[in-house]
Residue frames relative to the residue before (quaternion, step in Angstrom):
aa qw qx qy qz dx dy dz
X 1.0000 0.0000 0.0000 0.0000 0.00 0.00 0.00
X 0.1073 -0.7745 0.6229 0.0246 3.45 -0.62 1.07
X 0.0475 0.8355 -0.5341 -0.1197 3.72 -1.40 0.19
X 0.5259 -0.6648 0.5171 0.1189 3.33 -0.91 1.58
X 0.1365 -0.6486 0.6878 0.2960 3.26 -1.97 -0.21
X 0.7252 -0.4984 0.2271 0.4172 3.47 -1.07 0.91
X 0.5081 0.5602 -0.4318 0.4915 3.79 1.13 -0.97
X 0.8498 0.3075 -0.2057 0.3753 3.94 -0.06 -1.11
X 0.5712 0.5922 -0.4275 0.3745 3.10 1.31 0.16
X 0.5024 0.7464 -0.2325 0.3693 2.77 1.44 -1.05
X 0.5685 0.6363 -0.0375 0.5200 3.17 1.12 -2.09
X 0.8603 0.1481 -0.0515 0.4851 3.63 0.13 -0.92
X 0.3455 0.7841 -0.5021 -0.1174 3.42 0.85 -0.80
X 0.6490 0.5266 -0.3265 0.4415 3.71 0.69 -1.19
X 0.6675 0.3609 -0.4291 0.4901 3.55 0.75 -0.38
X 0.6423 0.4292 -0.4460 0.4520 4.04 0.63 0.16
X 0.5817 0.5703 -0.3735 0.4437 3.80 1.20 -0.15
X 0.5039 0.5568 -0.3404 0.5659 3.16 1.34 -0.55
X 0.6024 0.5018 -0.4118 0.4644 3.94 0.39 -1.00
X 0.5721 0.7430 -0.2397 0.2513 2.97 0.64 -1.64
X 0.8119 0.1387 -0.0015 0.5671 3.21 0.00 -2.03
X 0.6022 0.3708 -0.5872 0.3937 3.67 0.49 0.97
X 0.7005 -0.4846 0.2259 0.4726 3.40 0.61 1.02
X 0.5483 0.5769 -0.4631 0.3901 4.27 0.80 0.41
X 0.3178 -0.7729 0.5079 0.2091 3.36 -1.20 1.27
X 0.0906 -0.8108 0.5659 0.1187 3.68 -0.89 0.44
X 0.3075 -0.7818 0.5257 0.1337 3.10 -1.13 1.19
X 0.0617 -0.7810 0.5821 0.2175 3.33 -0.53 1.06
X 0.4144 -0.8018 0.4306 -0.0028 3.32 -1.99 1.01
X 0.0457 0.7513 -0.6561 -0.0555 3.96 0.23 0.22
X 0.9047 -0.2389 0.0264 0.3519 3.33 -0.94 1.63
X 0.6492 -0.5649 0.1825 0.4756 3.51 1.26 1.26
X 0.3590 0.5586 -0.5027 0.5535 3.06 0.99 1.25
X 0.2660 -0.6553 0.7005 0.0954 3.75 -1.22 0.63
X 0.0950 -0.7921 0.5994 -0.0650 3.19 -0.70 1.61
X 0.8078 -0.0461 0.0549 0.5851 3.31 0.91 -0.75
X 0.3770 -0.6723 0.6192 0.1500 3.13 -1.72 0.26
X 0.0177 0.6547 -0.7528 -0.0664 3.64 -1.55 0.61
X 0.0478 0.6693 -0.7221 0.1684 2.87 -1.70 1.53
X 0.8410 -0.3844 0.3022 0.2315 3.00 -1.58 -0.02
X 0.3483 -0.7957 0.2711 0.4148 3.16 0.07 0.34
X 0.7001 -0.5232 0.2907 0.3895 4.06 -1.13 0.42
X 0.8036 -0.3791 0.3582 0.2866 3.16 -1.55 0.83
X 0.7710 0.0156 0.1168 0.6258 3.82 -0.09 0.34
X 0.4136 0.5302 -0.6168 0.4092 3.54 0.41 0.82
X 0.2486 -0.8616 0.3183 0.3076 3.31 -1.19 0.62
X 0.8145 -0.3391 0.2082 0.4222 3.63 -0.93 0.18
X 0.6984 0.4407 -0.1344 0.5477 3.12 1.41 -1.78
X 0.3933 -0.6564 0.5854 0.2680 4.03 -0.90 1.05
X 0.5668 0.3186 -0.5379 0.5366 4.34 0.69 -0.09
X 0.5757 0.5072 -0.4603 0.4465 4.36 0.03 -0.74
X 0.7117 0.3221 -0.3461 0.5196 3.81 0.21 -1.10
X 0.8362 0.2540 -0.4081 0.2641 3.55 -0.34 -0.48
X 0.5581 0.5750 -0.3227 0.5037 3.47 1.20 -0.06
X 0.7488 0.2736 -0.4227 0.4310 3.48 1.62 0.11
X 0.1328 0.7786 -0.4820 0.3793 3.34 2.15 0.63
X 0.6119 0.7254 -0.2054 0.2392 2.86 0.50 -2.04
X 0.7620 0.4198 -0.0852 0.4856 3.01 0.07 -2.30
X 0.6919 0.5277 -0.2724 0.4107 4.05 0.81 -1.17
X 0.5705 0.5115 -0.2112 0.6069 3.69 1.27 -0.86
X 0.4171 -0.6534 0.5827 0.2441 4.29 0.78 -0.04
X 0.3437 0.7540 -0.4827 0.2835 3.95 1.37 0.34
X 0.7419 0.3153 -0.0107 0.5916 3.28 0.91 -1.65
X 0.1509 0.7196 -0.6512 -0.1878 3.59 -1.28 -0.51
X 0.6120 -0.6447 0.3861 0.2464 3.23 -1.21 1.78
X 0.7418 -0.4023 0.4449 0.2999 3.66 -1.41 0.59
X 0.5327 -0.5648 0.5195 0.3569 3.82 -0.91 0.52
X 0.8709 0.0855 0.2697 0.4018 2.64 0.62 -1.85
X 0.0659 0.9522 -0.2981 -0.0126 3.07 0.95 0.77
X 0.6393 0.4800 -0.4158 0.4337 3.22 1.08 0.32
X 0.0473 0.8241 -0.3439 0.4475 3.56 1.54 0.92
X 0.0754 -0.8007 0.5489 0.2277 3.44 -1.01 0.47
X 0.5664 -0.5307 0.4326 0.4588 3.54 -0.45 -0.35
X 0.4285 -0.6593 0.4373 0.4365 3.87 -0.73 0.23
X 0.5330 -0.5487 0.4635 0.4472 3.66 -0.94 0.68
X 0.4508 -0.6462 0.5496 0.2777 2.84 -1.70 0.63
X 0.3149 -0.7499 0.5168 0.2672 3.34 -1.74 0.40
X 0.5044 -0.7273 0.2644 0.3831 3.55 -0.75 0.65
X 0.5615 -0.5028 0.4260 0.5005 4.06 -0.98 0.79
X 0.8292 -0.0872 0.2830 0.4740 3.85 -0.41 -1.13
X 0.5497 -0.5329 0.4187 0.4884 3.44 -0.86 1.96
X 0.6252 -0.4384 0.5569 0.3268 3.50 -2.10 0.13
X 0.5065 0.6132 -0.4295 0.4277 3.92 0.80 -0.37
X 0.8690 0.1478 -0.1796 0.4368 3.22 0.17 -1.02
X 0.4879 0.5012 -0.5573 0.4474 3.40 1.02 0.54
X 0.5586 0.4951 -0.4342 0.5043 3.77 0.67 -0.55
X 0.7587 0.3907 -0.3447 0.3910 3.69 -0.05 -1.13
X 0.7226 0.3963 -0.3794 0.4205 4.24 0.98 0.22
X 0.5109 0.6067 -0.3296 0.5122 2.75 1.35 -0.54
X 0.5150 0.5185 -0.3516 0.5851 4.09 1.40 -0.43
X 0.7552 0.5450 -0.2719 0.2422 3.41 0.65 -0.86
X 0.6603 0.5908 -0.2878 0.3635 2.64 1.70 -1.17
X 0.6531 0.5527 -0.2300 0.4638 3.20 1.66 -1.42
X 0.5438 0.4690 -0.4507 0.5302 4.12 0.84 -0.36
X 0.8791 0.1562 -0.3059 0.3303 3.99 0.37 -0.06
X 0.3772 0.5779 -0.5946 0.4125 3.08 0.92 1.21
C-alpha cells in the first residue's frame, strides 16, 4: 500500500493507475489526511464501464433486469397505410 499527495498524483497519475490495476492500493492524501483510495477494481465488476454501470444500476434497486430477456418485443403495427401518408405529406408540400 503506497500513499500519494494530490500534487504528485496529479503529476503522475497514469503511473498510479497502473499500480492500481495491478492489484496495489493507493492512498490518496490532502495534507496528511487520506481522502481517497485507488484500487483495483471489485470482484465481478465488469471490464466494460457501460456493463459496470448498468450493473451499478441493477445493485442500487435503480433498474430491474428483464423477466425474460431473451423475448422479443411484439411487432410493430403501422400508424396509417403508406398511401395516405404519402398523399399529405403532398399536401403539405403543394401549400407551401
Amino acid at each position: 500500500m503506497r500513499a500519494v499527495g494530490l500534487k504528485v498524483l496529479k503529476n503522475r497519475l497514469s503511473e498510479y493507475v497502473r499500480l492500481a490495476a495491478g492489484g496495489e492500493v493507493v492512498l490518496v492524501t490532502d495534507r496528511d489526511r487520506v481522502v481517497a483510495e485507488l484500487g483495483p477494481p471489485q470482484a465481478g465488476r465488469s471490464a466494460s464501464l457501460g456493463d459496470a454501470l448498468l450493473a451499478e444500476a441493477v445493485r442500487n434497486g435503480w433498474l430491474t433486469p428483464a423477466v425474460a430477456p431473451d423475448r422479443r418485443p411484439p411487432p410493430r403495427q403501422p400508424v396509417a397505410p403508406l398511401a395516405s401518408l404519402l398523399a399529405e405529406l403532398a399536401g403539405d408540400r403543394a401549400s407551401r
